[in-house]
C-alpha positions as CSV (number, residue, x, y, z in Angstrom):
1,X,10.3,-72.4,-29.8
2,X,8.6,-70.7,-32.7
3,X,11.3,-68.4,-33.3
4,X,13.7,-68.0,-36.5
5,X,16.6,-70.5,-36.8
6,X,19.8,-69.0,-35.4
7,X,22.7,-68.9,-37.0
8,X,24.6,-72.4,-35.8
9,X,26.9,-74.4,-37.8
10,X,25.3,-77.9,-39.4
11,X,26.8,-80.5,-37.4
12,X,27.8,-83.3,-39.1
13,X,25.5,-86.5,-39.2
14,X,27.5,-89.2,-37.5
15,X,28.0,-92.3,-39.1
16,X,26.0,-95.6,-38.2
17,X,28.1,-98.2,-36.3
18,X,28.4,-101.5,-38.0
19,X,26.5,-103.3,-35.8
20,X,23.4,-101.8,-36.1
21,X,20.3,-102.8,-37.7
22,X,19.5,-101.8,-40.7
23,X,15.9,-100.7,-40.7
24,X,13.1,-100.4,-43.8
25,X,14.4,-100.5,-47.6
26,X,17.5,-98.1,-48.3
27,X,16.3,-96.9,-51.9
28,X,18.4,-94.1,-52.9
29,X,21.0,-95.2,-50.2
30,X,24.7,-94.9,-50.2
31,X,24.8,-98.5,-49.0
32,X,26.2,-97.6,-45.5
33,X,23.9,-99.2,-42.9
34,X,20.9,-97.1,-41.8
35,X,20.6,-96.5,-38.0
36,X,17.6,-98.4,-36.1
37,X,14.9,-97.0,-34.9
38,X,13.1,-97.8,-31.3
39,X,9.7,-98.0,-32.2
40,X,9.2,-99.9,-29.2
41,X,5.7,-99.9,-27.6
42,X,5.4,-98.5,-23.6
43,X,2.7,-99.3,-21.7
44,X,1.0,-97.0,-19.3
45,X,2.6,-98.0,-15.7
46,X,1.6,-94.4,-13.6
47,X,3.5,-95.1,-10.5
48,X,1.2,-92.3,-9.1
49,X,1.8,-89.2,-7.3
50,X,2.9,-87.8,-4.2
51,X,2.2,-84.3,-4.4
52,X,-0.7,-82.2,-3.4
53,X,-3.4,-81.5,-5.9
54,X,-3.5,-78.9,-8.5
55,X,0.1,-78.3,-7.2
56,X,0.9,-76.6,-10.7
57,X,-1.6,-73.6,-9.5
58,X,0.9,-72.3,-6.9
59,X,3.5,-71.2,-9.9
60,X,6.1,-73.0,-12.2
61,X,9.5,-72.0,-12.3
62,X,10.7,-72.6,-16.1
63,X,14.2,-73.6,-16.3
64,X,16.6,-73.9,-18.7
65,X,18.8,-76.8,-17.4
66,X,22.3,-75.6,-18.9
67,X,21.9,-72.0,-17.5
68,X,21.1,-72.5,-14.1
69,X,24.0,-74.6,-12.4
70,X,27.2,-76.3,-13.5
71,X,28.1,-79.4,-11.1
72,X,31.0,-80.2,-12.8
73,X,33.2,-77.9,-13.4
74,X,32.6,-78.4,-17.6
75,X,31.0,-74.9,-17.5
76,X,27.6,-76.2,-18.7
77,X,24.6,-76.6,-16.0
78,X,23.3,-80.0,-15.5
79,X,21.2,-82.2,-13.5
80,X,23.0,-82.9,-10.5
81,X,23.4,-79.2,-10.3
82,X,19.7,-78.5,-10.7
83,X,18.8,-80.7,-7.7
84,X,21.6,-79.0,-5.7
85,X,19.4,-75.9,-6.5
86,X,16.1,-77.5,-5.2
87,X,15.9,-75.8,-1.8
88,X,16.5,-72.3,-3.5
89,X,13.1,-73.3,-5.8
90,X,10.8,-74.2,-2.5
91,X,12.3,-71.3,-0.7
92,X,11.1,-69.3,-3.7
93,X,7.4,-70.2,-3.3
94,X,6.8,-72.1,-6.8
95,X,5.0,-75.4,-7.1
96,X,6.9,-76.8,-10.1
97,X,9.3,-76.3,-12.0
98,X,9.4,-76.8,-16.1
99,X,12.1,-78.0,-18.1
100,X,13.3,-76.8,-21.6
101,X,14.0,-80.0,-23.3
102,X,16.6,-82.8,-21.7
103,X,16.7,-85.2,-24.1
104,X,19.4,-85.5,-26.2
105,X,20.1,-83.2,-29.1
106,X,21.4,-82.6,-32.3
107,X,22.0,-78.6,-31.1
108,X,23.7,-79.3,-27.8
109,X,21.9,-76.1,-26.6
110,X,18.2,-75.2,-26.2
111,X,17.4,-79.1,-27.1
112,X,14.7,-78.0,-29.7
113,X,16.3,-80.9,-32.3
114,X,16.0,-83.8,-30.5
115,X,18.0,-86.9,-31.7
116,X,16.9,-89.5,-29.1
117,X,13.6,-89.2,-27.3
118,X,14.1,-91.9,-24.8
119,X,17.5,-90.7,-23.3
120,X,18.9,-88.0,-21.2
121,X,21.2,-84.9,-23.2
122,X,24.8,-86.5,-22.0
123,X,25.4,-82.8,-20.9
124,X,23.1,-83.0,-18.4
125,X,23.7,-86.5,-16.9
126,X,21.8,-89.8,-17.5
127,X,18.6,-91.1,-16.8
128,X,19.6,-91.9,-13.5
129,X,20.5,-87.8,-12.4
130,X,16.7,-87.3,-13.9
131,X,15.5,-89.7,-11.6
132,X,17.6,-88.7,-8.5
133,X,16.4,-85.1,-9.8
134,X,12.3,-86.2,-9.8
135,X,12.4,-87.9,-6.6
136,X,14.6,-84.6,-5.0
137,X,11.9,-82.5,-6.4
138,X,8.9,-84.8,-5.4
139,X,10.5,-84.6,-1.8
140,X,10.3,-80.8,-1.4
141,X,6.7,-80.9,-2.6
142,X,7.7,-80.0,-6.1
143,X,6.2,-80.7,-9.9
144,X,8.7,-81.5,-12.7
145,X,7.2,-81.1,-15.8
146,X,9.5,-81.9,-19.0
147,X,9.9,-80.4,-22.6
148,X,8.3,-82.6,-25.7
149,X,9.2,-81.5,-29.5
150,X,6.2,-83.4,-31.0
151,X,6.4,-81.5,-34.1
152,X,9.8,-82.3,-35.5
153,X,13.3,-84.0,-34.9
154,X,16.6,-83.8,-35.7
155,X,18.0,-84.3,-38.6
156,X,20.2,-86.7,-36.9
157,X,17.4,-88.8,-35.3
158,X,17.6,-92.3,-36.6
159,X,14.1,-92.2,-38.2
160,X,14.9,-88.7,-40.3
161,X,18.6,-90.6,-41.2
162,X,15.6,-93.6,-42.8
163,X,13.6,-91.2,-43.7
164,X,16.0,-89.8,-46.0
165,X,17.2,-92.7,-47.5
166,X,14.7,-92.9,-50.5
167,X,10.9,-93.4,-51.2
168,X,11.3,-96.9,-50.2
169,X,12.0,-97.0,-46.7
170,X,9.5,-97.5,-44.3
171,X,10.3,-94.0,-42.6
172,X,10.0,-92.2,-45.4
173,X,6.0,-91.5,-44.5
174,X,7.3,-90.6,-41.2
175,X,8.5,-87.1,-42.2
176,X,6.8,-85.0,-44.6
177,X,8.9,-85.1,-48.4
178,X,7.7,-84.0,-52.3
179,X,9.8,-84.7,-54.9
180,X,9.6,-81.4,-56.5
181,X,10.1,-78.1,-54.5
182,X,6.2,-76.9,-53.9
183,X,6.1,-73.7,-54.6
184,X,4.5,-70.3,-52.9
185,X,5.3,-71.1,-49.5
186,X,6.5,-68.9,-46.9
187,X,6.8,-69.0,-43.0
188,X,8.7,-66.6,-40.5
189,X,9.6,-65.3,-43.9
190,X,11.4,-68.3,-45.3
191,X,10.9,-71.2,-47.7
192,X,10.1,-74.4,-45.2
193,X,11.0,-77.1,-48.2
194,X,15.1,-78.4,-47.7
195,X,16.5,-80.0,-50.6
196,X,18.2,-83.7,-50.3
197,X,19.5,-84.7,-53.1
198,X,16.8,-85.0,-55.8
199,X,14.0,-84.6,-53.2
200,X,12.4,-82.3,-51.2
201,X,11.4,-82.2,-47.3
202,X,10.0,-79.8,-44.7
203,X,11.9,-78.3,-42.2
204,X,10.4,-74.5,-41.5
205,X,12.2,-73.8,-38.2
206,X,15.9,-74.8,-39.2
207,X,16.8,-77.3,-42.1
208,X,18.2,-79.4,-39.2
209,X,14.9,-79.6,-37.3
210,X,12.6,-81.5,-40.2
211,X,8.9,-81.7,-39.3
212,X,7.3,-85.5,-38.6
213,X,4.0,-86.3,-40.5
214,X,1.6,-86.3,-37.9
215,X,-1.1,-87.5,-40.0
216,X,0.6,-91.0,-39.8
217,X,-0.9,-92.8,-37.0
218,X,2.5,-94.8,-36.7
219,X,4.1,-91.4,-35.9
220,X,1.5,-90.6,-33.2
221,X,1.7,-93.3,-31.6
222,X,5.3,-93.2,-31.3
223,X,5.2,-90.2,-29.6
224,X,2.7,-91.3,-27.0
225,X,4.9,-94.7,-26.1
226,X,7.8,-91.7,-25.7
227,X,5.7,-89.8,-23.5
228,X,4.5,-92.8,-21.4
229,X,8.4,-93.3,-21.7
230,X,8.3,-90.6,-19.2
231,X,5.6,-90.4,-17.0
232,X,6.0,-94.1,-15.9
233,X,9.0,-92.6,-14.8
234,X,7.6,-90.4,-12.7
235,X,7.2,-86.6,-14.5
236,X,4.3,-84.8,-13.8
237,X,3.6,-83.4,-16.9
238,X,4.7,-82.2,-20.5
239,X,5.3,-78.5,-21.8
240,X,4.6,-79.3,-25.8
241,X,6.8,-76.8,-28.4
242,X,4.7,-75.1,-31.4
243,X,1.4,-77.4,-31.2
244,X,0.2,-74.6,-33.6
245,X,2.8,-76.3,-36.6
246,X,1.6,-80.0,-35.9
247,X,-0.3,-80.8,-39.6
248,X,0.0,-78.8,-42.8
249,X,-2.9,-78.6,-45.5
250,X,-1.4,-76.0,-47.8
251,X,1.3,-73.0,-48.2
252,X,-1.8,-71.4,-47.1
253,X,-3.2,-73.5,-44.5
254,X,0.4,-74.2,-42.2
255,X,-0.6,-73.1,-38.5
256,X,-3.5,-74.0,-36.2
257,X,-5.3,-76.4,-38.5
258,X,-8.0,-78.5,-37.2
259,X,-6.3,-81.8,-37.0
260,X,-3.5,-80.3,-34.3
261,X,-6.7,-79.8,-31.8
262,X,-7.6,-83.2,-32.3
263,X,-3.8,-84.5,-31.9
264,X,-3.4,-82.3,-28.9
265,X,-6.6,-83.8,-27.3
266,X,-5.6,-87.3,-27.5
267,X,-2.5,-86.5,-25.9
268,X,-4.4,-84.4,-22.9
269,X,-6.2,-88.2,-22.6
270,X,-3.2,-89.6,-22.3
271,X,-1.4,-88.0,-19.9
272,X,-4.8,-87.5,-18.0
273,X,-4.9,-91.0,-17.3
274,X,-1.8,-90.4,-15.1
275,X,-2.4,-89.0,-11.2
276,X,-2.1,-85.4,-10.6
277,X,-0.2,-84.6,-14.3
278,X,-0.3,-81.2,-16.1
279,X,0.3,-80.3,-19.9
280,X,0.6,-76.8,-21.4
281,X,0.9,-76.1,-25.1
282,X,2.8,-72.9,-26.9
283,X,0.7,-72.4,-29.3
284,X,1.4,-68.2,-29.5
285,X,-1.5,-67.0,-32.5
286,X,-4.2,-69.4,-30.6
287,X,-3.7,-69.3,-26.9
288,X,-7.2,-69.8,-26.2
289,X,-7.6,-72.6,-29.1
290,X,-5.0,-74.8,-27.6
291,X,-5.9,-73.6,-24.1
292,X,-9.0,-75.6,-24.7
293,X,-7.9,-78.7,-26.3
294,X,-4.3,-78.9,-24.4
295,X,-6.4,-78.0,-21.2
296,X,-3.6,-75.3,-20.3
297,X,-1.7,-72.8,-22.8
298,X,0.6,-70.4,-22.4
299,X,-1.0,-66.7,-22.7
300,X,0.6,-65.1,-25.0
301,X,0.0,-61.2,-25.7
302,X,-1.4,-60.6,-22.3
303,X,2.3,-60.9,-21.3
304,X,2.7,-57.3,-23.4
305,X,-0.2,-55.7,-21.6
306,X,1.5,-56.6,-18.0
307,X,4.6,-54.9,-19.1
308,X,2.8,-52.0,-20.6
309,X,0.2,-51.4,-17.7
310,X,3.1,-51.3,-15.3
311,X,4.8,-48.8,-17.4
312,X,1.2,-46.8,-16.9
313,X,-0.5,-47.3,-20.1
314,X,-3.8,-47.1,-18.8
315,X,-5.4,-48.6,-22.5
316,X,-3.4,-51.7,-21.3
317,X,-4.1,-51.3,-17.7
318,X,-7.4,-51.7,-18.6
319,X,-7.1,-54.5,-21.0
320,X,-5.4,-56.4,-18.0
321,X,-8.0,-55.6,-16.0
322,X,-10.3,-57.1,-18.1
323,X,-8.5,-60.2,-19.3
324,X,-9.4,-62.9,-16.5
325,X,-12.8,-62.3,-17.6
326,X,-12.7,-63.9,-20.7
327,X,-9.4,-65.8,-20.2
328,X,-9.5,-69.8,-20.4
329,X,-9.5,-71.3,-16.9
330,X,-5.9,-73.0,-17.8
331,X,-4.0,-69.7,-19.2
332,X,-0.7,-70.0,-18.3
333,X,0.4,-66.3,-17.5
334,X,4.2,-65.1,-17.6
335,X,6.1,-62.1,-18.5
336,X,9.2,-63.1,-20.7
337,X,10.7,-66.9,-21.8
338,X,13.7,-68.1,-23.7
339,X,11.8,-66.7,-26.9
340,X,13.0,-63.3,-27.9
341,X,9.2,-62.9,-29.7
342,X,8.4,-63.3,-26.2
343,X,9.8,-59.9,-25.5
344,X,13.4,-59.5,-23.8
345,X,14.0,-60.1,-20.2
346,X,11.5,-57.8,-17.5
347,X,14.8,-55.9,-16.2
348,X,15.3,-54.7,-20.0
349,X,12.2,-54.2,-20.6
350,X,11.7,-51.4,-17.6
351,X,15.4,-50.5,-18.2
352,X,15.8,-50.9,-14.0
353,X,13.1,-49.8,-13.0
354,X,12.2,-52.3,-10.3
355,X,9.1,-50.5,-8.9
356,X,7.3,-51.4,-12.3
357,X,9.2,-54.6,-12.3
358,X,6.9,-55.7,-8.7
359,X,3.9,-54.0,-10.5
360,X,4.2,-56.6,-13.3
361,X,4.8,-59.4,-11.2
362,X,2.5,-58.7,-8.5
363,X,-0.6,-58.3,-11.2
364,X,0.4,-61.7,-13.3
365,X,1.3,-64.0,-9.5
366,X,-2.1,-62.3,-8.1
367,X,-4.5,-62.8,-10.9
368,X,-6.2,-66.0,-12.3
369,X,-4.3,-68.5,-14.1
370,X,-0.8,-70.6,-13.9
371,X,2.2,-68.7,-13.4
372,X,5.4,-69.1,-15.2
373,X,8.5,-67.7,-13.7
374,X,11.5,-67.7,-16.0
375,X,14.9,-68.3,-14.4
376,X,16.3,-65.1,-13.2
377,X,13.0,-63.3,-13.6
378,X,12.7,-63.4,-10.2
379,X,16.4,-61.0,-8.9
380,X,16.1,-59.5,-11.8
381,X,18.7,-60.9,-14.7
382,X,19.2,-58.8,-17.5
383,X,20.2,-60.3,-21.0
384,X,23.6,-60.6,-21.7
385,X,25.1,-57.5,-23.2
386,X,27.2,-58.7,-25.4
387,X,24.7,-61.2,-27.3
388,X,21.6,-60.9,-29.1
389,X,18.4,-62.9,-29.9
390,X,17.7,-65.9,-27.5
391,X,21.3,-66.8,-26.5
392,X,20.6,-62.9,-24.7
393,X,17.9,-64.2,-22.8
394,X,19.6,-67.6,-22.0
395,X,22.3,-66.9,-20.1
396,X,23.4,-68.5,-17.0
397,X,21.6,-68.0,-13.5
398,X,23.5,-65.6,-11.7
399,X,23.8,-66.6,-8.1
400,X,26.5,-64.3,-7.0
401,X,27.9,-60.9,-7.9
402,X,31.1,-63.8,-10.1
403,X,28.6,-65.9,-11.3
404,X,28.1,-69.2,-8.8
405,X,26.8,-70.3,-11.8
406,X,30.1,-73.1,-12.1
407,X,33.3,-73.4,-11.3
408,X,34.9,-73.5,-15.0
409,X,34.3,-71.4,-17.8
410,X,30.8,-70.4,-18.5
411,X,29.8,-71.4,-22.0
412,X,27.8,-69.0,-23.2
413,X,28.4,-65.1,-21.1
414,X,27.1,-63.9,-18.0
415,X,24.0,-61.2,-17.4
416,X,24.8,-57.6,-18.0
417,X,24.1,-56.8,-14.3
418,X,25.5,-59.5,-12.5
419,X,27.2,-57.6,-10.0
420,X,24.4,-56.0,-8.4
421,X,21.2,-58.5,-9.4
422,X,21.8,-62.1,-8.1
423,X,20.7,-64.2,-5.1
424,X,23.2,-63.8,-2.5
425,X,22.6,-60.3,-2.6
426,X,19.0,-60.1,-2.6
427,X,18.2,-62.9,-0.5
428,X,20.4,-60.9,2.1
429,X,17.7,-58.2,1.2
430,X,14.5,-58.1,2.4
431,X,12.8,-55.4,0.1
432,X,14.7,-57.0,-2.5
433,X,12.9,-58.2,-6.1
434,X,13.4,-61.5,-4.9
435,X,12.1,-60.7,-1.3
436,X,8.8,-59.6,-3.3
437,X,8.6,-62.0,-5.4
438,X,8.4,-65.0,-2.1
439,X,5.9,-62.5,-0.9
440,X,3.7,-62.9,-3.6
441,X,4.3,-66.5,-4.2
442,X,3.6,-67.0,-0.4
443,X,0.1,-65.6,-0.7
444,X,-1.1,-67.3,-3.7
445,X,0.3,-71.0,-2.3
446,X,-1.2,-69.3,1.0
447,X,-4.7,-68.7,0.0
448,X,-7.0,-70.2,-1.8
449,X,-8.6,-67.3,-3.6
450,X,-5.3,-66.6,-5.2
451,X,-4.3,-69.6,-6.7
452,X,-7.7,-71.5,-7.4
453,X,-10.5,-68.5,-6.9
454,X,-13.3,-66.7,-9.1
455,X,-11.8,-63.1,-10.0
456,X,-14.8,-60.3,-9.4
457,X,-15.3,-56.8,-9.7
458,X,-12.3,-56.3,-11.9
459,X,-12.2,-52.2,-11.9
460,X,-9.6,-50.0,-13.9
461,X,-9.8,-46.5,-13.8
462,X,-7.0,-44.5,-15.1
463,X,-3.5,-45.9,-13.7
464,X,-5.2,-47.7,-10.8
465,X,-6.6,-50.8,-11.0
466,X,-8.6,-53.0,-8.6
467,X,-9.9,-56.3,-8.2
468,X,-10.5,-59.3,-6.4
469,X,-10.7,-63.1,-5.7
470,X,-12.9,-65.6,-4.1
471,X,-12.9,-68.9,-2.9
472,X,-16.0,-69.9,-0.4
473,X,-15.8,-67.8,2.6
474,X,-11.5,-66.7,1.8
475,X,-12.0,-63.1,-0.2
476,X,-9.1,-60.9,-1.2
477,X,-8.3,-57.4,-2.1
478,X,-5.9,-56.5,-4.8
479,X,-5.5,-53.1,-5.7
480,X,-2.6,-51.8,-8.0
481,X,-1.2,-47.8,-8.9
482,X,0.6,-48.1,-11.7
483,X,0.9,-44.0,-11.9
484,X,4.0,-42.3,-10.8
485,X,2.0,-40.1,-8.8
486,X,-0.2,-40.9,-5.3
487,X,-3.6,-41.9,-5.7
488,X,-7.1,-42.4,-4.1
489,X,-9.0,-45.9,-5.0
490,X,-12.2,-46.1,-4.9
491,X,-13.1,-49.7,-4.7
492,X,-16.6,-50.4,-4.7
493,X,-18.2,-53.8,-4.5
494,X,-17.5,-54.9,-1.3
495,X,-19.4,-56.7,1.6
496,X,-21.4,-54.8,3.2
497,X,-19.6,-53.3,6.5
498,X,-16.4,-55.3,5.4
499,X,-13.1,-55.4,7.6
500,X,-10.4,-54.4,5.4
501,X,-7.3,-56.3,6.9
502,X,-3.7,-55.3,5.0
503,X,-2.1,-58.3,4.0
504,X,0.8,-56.6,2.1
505,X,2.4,-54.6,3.0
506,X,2.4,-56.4,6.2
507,X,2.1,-53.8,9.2
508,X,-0.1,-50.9,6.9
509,X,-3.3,-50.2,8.3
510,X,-6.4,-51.0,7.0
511,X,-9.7,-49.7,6.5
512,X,-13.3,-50.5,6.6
513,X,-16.3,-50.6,3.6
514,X,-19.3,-48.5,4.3
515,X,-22.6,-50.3,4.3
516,X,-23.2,-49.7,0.7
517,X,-20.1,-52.0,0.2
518,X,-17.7,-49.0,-0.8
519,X,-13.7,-48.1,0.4
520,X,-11.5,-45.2,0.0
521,X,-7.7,-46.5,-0.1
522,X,-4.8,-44.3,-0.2
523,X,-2.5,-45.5,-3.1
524,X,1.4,-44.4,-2.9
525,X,2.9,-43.6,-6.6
526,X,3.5,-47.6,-8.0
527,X,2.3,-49.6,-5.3
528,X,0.2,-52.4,-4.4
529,X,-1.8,-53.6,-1.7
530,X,-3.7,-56.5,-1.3
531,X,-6.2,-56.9,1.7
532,X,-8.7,-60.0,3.5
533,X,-12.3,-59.2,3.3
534,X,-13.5,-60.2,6.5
């Protein structure tokens, strides 16, 4: 998440129903009965795996359940939808597919304030359509790896509604609460402490989204019953939201402190004591940090230099080049998300231009690390014209030149350029964005050296760039112009004598090395061509 608050009306707290249990003292309470909590324990019960390893390397699809396809008729995507959108995924290329949180939520949009970490968001179905949806997905060869808010709840969730109820209650230590405003703090350029009533508690994304105390070992443990909750039910894996706001030392000391490393680690234990799982962290101002004690975490800045290098700036061209070199083995590359800090959507970003749209994706689906496609990213989706912020960048999937995305009324409006960017049309279109972007994936599931390899002889000079990727006797070529004019490579390096075949584009010629391991390729104005060393 990581991003400012938007503007959304508080929703009012519901009230408890009669029957329920009152749970811990209610000091401070209005004498209404306080909601129970499940604290119950889950035991680890890995029901194991059926899909092939290191599956995750072959590319993620990260999808944002209510965008992507409405089965209803209610004009809200859900799960039944999703998994009538499966064979559209493995036609794609990807390996998996992420997604943004489905448990129920306080916001009844991008899930971030979760109220029940055990059940399914009643928009999108029960726990049943996530099981139907897990077993579709397992069938086709396919990863589903869910959202986890370990940071913070709702303010709704039962154990905030404790919480809340006075210094007495045994929640109270679950969330983090003064009782005096602490003074000279400051994050995303607001003050993170909410009043309630006389006291004082820490909320710094939304005052609706209050942040657990994750140095109480009851809390942690909670959260890893919940994730067991779901990988005895078969998940492959956890995306975990702003690891880099888990513990708090200080107004000074708020983000990446020690003791989230050591949380995130346990968890990486945890779920790596289930077959074939995969975790990334967001954890944007330490990717490498959290890459190490997550095992995987999302890249962030590199995704700036893809879009500038395929807009020609050769400072970042070469900055890409170099990247892999240093990168953590589990980077997880992409080019946009559902964050608007993340940069808007690729299409806005190039204003059209598609020929530096495939330079982008080629370089990020061709180079080391875990790819993360964001719905749409791959026909092109703009944001939606008439919004702003994330609801711009979370719009539904458009599947036809109307929409396909239900057969209602969209909640939330459609992509600028629906009429001309959406699957029927490009799949109907070979040379298409989405034509290029199943060539890519193809070659990375395809070969080895791609998805898994070592990444040598990484060479940028000017606009053109040039490296490539090994995995025992399997070597490729990958050479990029990002210039808008023609070019000669010089690619140096090489096996002795190679044989230069073209894999893309399929049908070019290609060429052979001399014995001093050297080639001359001809480079078209924004183009890329990727070759097997032989």
């Amino acid at each position: 998440m990581h991003s400012s608050a938007r503007a959304v009306r508080l929703l009012a707290i519901a009230a408890a129903a009669a029957s329920l249990i009152a749970c811990g003292g209610g000091g401070g309470g209005s004498g209404a009965a306080l909601p129970s909590v499940d604290t119950s324990s889950v035991a680890a019960a890995d029901p194991g795996s059926v899909l092939a390893e290191g599956w995750q390397r072959r590319g993620i699809a990260q999808i944002f359940v209510r965008s992507y396809q409405d089965s209803d008729g209610d004009g809200k995507g859900d799960l039944q939808g999703l998994i009538s959108r499966l064979d559209y995924l493995k036609a794609l290329g990807v390996g998996g597919i992420w997604l943004m949180p489905i448990t129920a939520s306080q916001d009844q949009d991008h899930g971030y304030a979760v109220k029940d970490y055990r059940a399914v968001e009643s928009d999108y179905g029960s726990l049943a359509d996530l099981d139907a949806l897990v077993a579709a997905a397992h069938a086709r060869g396919l990863g589903v790896i869910v959202d986890y808010v370990m940071n913070h709840s709702a303010a709704e969730h039962p154990a905030f509604l404790n919480s809340r109820a006075g210094a007495s209650n045994n929640f109270r230590s679950w969330y983090v609460w003064q009782s005096s405003q602490p003074s000279g703090w400051s994050i995303y350029g607001s003050d993170p402490w909410r009043a309630y009533r006389s006291d004082w508690y820490y909320a710094p994304f939304w005052d609706q989204m209050p942040d657990f105390n994750l140095t109480n070992a009851a809390v942690v443990a909670w959260h890893h019953d919940n994730l067991r909750f779901w990988l005895n039910r078969g998940v492959d894996g956890f995306r975990f939201d702003a690891v880099g706001n888990l513990v708090e030392n200080g107004a000074s000391a708020w983000e990446n402190q020690p003791q989230n490393h050591v949380l995130m680690a346990a968890v990486r234990s945890l779920v790596g004591g289930y077959a074939k799982r995969y975790m990334v962290c967001e954890g944007p101002s330490d990717p490498a940090g959290y890459a190490a004690s997550c095992g995987s975490a999302f890249a962030f800045g590199h995704q700036s230099d893809l879009i500038a290098a395929a807009q020609g700036d050769t400072a970042a061209i070469a900055a890409v080049a170099a990247y892999p070199s240093t990168a953590p083995a589990g980077a997880a590359n992409f080019l946009s998300n559902h964050d608007s800090f993340a940069g808007e959507r690729p299409y806005d970003q190039f204003a059209g231009n598609l020929a530096q749209y495939k330079l982008a994706a080629a370089t990020y689906l061709l180079q080391p690390g875990i790819p993360f496609v964001y719905y749409g990213e791959e026909i092109g989706m703009a944001g939606a014209s008439s919004l702003s912020g994330d609801p711009k960048l979370r719009t539904p999937m458009s599947w036809t030149a109307a929409g396909g995305f239900t057969s209602g009324t969209p909640y939330r409006a459609k992509a600028a350029n629906v009429a001309g960017y959406n699957v029927a049309v490009e799949e109907a279109d070979a040379d298409s964005l989405l034509g290029f972007y199943k060539t890519m994936l193809a070659l990375r599931s395809a070969r080895p050296s791609i998805s898994a390899g070592d990444y040598l002889q990484p060479a940028a000079s000017g606009t053109l760039l040039s490296f490539q990727r090994t995995q025992g006797s399997e070597r490729t070529l990958v050479v990029l112009n990002y210039g808008s004019t023609s070019a000669t490579a010089t690619v140096t390096g090489l096996p002795a004598s190679a044989t230069l075949a073209s894999l893309y584009p399929s049908g070019s010629s290609g060429t052979t090395a001399s014995a001093a391991g050297q080639a001359s390729i001809t480079m078209a104005a924004r183009s890329v061509r990727i070759f097997d060393l032989r």
